[in-house]
FILUM-988997 format. One line per field, with one value per atom (N, C-alpha, C, O): residue in three letters; atom name; x, y, z. Coordinates in Angstrom, 3 decimals. Example, Ala and Ser with C-alpha at 12.3 -4.5 7.8 and 13.67 -1.06 7.14 Angstrom:
2
res ala | ala | ala | ala | ser | ser | ser | ser
atom N | CA | C | O | N | CA | C | O
x 13.190 | 12.300 | 13.200 | 14.236 | 12.850 | 13.670 | 12.900 | 13.409
y -5.690 | -4.500 | -3.300 | -3.319 | -2.250 | -1.060 | 0.030 | 1.138
z 7.800 | 7.800 | 7.800 | 8.465 | 7.080 | 7.140 | 7.870 | 8.039
//
This chain:
77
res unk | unk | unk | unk | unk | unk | unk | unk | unk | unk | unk | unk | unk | unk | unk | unk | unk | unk | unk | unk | unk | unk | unk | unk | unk | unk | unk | unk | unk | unk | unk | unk | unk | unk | unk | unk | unk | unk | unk | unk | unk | unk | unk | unk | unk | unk | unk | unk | unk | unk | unk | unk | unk | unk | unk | unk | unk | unk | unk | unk | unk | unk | unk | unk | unk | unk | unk | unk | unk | unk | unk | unk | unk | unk | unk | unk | unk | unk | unk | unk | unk | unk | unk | unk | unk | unk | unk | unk | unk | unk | unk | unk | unk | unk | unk | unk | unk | unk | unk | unk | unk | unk | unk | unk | unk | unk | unk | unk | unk | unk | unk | unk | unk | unk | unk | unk | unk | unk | unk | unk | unk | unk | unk | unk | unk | unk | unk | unk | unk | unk | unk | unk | unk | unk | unk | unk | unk | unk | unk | unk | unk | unk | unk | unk | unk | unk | unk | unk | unk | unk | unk | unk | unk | unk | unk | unk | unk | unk | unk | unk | unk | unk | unk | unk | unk | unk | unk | unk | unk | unk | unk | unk | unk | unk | unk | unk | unk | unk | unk | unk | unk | unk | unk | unk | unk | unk | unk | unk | unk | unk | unk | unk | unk | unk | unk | unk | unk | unk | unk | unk | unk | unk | unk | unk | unk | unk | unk | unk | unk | unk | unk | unk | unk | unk | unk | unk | unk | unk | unk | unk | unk | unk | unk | unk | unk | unk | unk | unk | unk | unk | unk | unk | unk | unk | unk | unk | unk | unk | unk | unk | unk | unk | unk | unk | unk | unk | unk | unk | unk | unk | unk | unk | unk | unk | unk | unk | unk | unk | unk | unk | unk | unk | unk | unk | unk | unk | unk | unk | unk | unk | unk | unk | unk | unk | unk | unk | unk | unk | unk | unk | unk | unk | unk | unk | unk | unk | unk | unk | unk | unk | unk | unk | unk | unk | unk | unk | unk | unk | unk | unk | unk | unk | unk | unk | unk | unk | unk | unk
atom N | CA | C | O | N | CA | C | O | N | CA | C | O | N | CA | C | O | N | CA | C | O | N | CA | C | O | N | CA | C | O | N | CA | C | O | N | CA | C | O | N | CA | C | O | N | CA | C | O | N | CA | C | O | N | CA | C | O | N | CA | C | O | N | CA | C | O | N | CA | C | O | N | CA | C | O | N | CA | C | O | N | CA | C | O | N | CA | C | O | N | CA | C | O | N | CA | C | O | N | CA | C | O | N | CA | C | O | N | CA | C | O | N | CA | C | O | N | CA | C | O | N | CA | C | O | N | CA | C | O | N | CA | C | O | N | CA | C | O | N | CA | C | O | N | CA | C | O | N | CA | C | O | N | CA | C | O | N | CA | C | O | N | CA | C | O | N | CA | C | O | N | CA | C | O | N | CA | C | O | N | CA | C | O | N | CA | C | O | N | CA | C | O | N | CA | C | O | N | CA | C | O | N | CA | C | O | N | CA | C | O | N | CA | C | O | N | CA | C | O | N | CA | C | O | N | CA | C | O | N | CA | C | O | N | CA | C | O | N | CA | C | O | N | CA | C | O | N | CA | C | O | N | CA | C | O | N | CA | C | O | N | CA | C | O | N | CA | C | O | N | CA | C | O | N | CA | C | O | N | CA | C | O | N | CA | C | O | N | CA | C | O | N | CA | C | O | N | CA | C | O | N | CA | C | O | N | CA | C | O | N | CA | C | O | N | CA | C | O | N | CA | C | O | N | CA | C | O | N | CA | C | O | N | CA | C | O | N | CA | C | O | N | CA | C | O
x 164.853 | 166.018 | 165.985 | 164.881 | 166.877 | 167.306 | 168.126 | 169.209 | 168.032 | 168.863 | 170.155 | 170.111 | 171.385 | 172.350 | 172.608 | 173.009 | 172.256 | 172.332 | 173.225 | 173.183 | 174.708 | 176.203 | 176.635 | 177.049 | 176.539 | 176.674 | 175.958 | 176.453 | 175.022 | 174.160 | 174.566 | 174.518 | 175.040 | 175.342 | 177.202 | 177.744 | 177.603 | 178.973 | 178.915 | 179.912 | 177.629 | 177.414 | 176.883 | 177.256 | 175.994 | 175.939 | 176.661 | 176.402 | 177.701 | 178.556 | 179.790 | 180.293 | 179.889 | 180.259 | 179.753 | 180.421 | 178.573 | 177.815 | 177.932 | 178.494 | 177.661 | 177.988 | 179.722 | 179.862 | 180.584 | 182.057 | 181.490 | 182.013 | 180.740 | 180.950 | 180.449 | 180.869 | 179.239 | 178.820 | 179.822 | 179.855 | 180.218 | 181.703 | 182.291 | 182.389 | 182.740 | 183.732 | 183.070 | 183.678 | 182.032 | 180.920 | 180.707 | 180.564 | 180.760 | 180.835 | 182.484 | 182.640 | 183.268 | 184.599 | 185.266 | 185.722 | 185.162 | 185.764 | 185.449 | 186.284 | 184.368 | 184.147 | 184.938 | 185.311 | 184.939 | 185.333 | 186.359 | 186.480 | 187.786 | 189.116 | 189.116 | 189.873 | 188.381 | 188.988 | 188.493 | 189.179 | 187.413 | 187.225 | 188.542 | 189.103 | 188.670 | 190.091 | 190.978 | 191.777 | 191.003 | 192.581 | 192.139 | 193.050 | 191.266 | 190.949 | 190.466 | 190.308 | 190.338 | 190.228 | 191.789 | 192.027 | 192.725 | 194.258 | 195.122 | 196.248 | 194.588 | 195.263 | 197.461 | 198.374 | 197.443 | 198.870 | 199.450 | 200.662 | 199.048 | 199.310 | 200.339 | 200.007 | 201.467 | 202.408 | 201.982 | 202.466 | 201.067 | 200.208 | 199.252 | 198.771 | 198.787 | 197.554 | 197.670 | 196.775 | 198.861 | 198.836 | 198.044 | 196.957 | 198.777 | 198.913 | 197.588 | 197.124 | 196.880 | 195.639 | 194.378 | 193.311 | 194.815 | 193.642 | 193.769 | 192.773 | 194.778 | 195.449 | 194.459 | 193.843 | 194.525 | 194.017 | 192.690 | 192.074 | 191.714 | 190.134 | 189.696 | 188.681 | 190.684 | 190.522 | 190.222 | 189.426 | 191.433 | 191.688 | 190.439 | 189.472 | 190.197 | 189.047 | 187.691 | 186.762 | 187.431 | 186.440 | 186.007 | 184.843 | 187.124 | 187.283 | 186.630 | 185.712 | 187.264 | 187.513 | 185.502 | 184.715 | 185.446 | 183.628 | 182.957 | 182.415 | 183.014 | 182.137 | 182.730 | 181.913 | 184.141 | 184.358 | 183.453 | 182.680 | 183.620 | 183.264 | 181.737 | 181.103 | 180.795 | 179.448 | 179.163 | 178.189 | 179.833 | 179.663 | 179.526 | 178.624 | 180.816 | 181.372 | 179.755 | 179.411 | 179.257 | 179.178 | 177.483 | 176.864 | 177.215 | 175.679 | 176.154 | 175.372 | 176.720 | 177.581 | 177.073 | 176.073 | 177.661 | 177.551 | 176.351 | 176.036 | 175.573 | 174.071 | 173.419 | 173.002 | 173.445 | 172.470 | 172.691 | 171.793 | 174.208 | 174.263 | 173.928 | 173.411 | 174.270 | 173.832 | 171.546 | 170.955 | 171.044 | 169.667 | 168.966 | 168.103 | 170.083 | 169.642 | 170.438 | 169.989 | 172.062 | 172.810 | 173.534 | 173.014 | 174.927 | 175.479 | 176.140 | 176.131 | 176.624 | 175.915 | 177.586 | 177.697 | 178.413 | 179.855 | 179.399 | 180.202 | 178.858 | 178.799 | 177.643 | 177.242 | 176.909 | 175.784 | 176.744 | 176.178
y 99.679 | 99.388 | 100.289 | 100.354 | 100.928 | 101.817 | 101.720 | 101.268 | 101.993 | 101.863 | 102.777 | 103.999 | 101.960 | 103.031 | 103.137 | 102.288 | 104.531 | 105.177 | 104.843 | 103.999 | 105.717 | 105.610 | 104.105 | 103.663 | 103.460 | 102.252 | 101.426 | 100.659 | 101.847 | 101.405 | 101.745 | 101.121 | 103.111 | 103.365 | 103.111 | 103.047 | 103.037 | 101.916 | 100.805 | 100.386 | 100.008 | 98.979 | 98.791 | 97.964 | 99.683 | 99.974 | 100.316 | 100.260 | 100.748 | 101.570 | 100.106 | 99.785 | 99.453 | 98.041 | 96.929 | 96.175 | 97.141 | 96.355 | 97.294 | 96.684 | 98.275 | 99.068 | 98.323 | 97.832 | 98.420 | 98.054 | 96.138 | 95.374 | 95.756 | 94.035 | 93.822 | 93.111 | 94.927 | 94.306 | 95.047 | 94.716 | 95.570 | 96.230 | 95.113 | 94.772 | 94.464 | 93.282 | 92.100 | 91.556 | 91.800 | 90.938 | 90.640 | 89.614 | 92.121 | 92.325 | 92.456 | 92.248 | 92.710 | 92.896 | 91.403 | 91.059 | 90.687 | 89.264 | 88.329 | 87.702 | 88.406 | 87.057 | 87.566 | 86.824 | 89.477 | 89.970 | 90.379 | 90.950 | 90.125 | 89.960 | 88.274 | 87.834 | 87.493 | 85.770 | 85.464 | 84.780 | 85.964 | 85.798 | 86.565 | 86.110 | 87.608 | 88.466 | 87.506 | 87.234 | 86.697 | 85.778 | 84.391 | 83.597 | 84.117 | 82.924 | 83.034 | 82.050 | 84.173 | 84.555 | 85.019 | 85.352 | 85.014 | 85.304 | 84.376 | 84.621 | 82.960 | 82.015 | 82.361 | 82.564 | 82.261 | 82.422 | 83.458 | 83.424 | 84.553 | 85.830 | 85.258 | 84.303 | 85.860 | 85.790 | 86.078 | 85.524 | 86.975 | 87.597 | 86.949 | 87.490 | 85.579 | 84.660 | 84.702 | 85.235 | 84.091 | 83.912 | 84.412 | 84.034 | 85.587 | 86.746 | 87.414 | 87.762 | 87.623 | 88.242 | 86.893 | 87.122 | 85.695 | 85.013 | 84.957 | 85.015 | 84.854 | 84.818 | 86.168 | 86.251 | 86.991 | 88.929 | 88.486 | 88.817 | 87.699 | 87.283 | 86.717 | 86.939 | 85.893 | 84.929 | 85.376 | 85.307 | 85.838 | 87.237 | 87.854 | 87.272 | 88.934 | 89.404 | 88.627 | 89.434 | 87.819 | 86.935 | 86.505 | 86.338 | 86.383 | 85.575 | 87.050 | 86.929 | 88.507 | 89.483 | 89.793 | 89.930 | 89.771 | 89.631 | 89.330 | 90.131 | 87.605 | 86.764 | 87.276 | 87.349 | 87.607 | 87.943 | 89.135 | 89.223 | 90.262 | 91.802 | 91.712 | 92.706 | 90.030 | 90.491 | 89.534 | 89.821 | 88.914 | 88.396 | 89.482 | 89.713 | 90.149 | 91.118 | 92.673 | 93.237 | 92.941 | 94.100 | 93.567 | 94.106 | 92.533 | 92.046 | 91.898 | 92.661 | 91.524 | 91.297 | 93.082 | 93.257 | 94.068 | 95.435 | 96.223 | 97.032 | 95.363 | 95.918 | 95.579 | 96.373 | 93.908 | 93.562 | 94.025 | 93.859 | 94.679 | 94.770 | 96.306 | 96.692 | 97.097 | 98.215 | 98.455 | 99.368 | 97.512 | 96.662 | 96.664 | 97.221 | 95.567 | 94.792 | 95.310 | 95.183 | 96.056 | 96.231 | 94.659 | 93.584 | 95.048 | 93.801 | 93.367 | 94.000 | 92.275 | 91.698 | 92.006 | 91.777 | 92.417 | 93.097 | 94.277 | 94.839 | 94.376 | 95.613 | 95.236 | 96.251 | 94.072 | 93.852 | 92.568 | 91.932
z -2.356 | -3.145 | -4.382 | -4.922 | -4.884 | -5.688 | -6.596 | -6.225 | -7.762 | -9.232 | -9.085 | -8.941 | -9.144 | -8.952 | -10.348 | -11.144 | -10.522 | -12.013 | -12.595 | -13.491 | -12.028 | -12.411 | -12.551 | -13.623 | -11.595 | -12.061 | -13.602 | -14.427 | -13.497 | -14.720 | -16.134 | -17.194 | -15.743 | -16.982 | -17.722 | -18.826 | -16.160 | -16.430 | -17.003 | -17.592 | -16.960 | -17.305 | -18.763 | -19.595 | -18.865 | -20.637 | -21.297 | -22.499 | -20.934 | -21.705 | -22.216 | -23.292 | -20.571 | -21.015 | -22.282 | -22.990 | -22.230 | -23.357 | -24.636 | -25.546 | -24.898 | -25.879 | -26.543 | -27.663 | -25.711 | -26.185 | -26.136 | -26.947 | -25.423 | -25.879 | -27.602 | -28.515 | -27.467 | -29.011 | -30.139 | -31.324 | -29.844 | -30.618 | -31.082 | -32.260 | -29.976 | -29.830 | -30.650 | -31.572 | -30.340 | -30.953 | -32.574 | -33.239 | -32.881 | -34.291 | -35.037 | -36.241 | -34.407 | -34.708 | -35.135 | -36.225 | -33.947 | -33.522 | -34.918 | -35.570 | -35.103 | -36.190 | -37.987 | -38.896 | -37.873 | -38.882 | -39.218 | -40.302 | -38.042 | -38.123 | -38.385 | -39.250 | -37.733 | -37.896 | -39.468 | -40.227 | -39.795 | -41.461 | -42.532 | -43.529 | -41.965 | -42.942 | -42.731 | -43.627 | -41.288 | -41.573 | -42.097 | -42.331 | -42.245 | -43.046 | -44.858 | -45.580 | -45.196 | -46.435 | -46.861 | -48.022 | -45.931 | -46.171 | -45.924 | -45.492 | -46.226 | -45.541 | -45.901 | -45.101 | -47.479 | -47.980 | -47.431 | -47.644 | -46.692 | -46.261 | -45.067 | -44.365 | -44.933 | -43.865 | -42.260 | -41.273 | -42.290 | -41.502 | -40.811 | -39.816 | -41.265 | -41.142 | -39.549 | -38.893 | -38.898 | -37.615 | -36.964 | -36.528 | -36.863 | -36.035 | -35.943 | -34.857 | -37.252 | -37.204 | -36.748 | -36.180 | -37.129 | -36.182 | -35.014 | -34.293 | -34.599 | -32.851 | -32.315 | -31.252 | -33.234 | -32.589 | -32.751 | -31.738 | -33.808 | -33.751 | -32.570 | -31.910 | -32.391 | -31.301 | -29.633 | -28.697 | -30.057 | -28.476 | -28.745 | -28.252 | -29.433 | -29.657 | -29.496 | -29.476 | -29.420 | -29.404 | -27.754 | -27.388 | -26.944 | -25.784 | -24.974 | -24.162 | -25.330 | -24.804 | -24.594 | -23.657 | -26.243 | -26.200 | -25.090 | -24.328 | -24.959 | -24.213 | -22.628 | -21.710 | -22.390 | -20.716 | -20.513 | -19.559 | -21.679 | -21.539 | -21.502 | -21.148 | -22.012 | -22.347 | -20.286 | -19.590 | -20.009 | -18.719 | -17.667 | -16.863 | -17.934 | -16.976 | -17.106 | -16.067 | -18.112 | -18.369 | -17.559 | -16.642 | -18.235 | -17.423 | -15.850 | -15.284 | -15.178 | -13.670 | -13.388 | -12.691 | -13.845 | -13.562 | -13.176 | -12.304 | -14.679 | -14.972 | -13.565 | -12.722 | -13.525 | -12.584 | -10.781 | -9.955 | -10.411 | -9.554 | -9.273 | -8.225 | -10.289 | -10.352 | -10.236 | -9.659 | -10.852 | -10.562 | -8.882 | -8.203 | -8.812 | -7.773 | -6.147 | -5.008 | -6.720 | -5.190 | -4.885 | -4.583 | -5.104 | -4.694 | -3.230 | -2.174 | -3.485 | -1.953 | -0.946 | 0.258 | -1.619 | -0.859 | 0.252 | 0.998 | 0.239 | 1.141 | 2.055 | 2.623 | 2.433 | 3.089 | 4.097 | 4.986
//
């Protein structure tokens, strides 16, 4: 069994953009909660939020990649 490189590194590259997201997410929902009077409040926690969800799918999805790229997933067997 064999490390499919390309895949692997699809998969880091995935985690690279989750912890992006990771660090982003909590630091748009703080700007809209330090802006509560701001007209804007909505909209920019709604975008933390989104951002946040996008994180935890992208940090699921990007480990899903890693490990099949690892291990060889089971679609093709």
């Amino acid at each position: 069994m064999r490390t499919d490189k390309d895949l692997l590194v699809k998969g880091i590259k995935f985690l690279a953009y989750t912890i992006a997201l990771m660090f982003m997410a909590p630091f748009v929902i703080y700007q809209a909660f330090k802006n509560q009077e701001n007209v804007l409040y909505w909209p920019v926690l709604v975008l933390g939020l989104i951002l946040g969800v996008g994180a935890i799918a992208m940090g699921f999805y990007s480990i899903k990649v890693i490990l099949d790229s690892l291990f060889g997933s089971k679609k093709g067997k």
